[in-house]
C-alpha positions in Angstrom: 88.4 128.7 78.5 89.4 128.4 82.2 87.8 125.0 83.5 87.7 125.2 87.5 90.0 122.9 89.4 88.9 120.3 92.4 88.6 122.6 95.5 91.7 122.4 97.9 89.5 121.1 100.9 87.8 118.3 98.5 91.5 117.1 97.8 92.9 117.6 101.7 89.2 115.4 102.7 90.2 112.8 100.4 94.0 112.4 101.2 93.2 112.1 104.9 90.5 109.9 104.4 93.3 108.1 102.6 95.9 108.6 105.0 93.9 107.2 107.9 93.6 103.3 105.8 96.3 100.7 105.5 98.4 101.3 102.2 96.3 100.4 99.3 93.1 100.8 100.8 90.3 103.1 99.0 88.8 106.1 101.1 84.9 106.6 99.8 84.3 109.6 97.2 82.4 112.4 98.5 80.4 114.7 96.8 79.8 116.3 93.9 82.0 113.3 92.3 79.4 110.5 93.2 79.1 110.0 89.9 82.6 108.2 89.2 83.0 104.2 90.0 85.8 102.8 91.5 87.5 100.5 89.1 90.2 97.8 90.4 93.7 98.4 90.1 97.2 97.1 90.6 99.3 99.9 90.1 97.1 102.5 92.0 95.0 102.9 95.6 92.1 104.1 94.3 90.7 105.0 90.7 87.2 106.0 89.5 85.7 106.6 86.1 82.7 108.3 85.2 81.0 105.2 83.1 80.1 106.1 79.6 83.6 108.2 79.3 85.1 107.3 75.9 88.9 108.3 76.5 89.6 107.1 72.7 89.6 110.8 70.6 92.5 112.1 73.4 95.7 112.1 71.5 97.2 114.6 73.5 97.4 116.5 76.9 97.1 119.9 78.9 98.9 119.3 81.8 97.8 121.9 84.9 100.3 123.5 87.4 101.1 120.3 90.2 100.0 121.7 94.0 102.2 120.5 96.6 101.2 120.3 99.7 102.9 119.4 103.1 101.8 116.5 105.9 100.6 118.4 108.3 102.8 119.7 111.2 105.1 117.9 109.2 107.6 120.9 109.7 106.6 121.4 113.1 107.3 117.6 113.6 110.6 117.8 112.3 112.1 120.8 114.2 110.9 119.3 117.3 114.1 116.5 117.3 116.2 119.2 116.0 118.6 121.8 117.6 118.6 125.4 116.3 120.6 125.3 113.7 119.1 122.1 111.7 115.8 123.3 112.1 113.7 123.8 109.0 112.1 127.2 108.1 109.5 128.4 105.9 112.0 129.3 103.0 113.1 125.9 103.3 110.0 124.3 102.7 108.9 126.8 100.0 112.4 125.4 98.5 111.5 122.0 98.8 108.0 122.6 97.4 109.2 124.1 94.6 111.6 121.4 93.4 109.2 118.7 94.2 106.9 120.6 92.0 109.5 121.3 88.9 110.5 117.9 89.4 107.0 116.4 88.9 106.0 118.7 85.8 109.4 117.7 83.8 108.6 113.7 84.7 105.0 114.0 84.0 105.2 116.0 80.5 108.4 113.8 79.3 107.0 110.4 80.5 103.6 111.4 78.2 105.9 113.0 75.1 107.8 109.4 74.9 104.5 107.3 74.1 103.6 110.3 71.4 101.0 112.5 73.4 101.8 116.0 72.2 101.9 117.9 75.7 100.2 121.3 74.8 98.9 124.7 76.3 95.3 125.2 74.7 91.6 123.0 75.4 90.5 121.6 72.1 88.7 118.4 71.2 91.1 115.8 71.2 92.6 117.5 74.3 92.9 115.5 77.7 93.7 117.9 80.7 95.0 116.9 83.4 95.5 118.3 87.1 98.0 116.7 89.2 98.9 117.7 93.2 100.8 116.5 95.3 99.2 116.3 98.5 101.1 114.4 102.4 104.4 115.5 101.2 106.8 114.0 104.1 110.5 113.8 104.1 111.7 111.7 106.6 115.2 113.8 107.1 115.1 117.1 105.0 118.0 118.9 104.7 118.1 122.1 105.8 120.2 125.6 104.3 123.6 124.1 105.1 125.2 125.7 108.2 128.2 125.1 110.6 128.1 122.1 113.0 125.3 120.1 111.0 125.1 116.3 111.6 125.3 113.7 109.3 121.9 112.0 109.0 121.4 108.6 107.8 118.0 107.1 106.6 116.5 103.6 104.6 113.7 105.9 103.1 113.5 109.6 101.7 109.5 110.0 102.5 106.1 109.7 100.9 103.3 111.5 98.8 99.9 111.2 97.7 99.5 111.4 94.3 96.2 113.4 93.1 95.0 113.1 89.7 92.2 114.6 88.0 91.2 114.0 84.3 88.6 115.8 82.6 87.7 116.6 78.8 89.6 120.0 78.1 86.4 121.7 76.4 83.8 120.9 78.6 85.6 120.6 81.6 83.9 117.4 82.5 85.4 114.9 84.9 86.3 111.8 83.2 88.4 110.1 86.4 90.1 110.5 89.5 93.5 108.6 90.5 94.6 108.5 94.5 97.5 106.6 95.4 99.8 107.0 98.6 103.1 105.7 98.2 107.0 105.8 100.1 109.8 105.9 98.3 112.0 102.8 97.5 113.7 101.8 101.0 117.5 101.9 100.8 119.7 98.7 102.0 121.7 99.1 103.9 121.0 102.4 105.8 122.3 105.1 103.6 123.7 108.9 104.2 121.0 111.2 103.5 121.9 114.3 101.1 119.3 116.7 98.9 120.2 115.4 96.3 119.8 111.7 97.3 116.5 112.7 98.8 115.3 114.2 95.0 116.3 111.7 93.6 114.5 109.1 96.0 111.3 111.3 95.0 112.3 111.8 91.3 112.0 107.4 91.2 108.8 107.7 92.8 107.7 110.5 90.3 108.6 108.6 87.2 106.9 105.4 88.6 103.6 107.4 88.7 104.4 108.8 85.7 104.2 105.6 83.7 101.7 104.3 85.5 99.0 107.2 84.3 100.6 106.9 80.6 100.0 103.0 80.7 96.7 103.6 82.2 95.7 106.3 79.6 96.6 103.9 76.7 94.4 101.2 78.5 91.4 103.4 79.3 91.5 104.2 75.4 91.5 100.7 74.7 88.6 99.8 77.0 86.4 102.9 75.8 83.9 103.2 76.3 83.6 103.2 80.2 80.6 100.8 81.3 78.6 101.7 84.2 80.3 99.0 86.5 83.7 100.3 85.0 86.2 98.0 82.7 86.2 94.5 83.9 90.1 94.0 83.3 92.3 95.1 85.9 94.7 97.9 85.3 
């Protein structure tokens, strides 16, 4: 059974709305996901929780393909300090999609494996999917297909991301919760060289810190089932 995803403008509405706010501060849900409240947390901008949700028969995980998605002009922005032959190009960003995407799916599934979910391909009762994206991607000094005469650039930070994160019962396809939160990666002291592979592995930090996050918050939610309508009391 095929259970529709969030549609792509729903999720590029709520990542400006998020984008526009401080760090940390909640943009308002919009429809048809009215239903969910907000629930405090530490860890995470914004999380909502349809109240009555009982998250405690999920002892495993479907884990949907992560969409990653671009700032935008984000490319356009970065070519403009650039000379011809550091300038980015589609492929590139395709390339840096695609391993930002690889990278999140191996995190995700191994960070949920270690606490003993069984990460599997098939709805079923005791089945929690989830649909992760990736959505604001900026990287503050990408590193273009190397070529002759390319400077060395230096940075304190890789970039950002929005994290995206649906959850809904596997059979049913109903939405249990949502999780928003815009984070940068760890800033870098002293100014550091920028490479690819420092950049992934700046990303691959942040990656793993959502990671745990959402399996620490899963095992909470499962303690706190079932949701009230005002959402658990404790903070996550």
């Amino acid at each position: 059974m095929r259970i529709s995803l969030a549609p792509p403008l729903f999720l590029l509405g709520l990542v400006a709305g998020l984008y526009a706010l401080p760090l940390h501060a909640a943009p308002p849900l919009p429809a048809p996901y009215e239903d969910l409240v907000q629930i405090k947390s530490r860890n995470l901008d914004a999380v909502y929780l349809l109240p009555g949700a009982d998250f405690r028969a999920y002892s495993k995980v479907m884990i949907d393909p992560v969409q990653v998605s671009f700032r935008k002009d984000w490319v356009k922005e970065t070519n403009r300090s650039r000379g011809t032959s550091g300038r980015i190009t589609d492929q590139d960003a395709q390339q840096i999609a695609q391993a930002a995407r690889s990278g999140f799916e191996t995190i995700f599934a191994a960070a949920f494996k270690a606490k003993g979910y069984d990460v599997v391909a098939s709805p079923a009762p005791d089945v929690l999917r989830l649909a992760p994206a990736i959505a604001n991607l900026y990287i503050n000094a990408p590193l273009p297909t190397a070529g002759a005469g390319m400077s060395r650039t230096y940075t304190v930070e890789a970039g950002e991301a929005t994290l995206v994160l649906e959850a809904r019962d596997s059979t049913t396809g109903a939405l249990l919760g949502l999780a928003v939160d815009r984070s940068a990666t760890r800033r870098s002291s002293p100014v550091t060289l920028t490479t690819s592979t420092s950049n992934r592995a700046d990303f691959e930090t942040l990656f793993r810190r959502w990671a745990d996050i959402c399996v620490k918050g899963l095992e909470q939610l499962k303690t706190a089932s079932p949701v009230s309508s005002t959402g658990p009391e404790k903070k996550r």
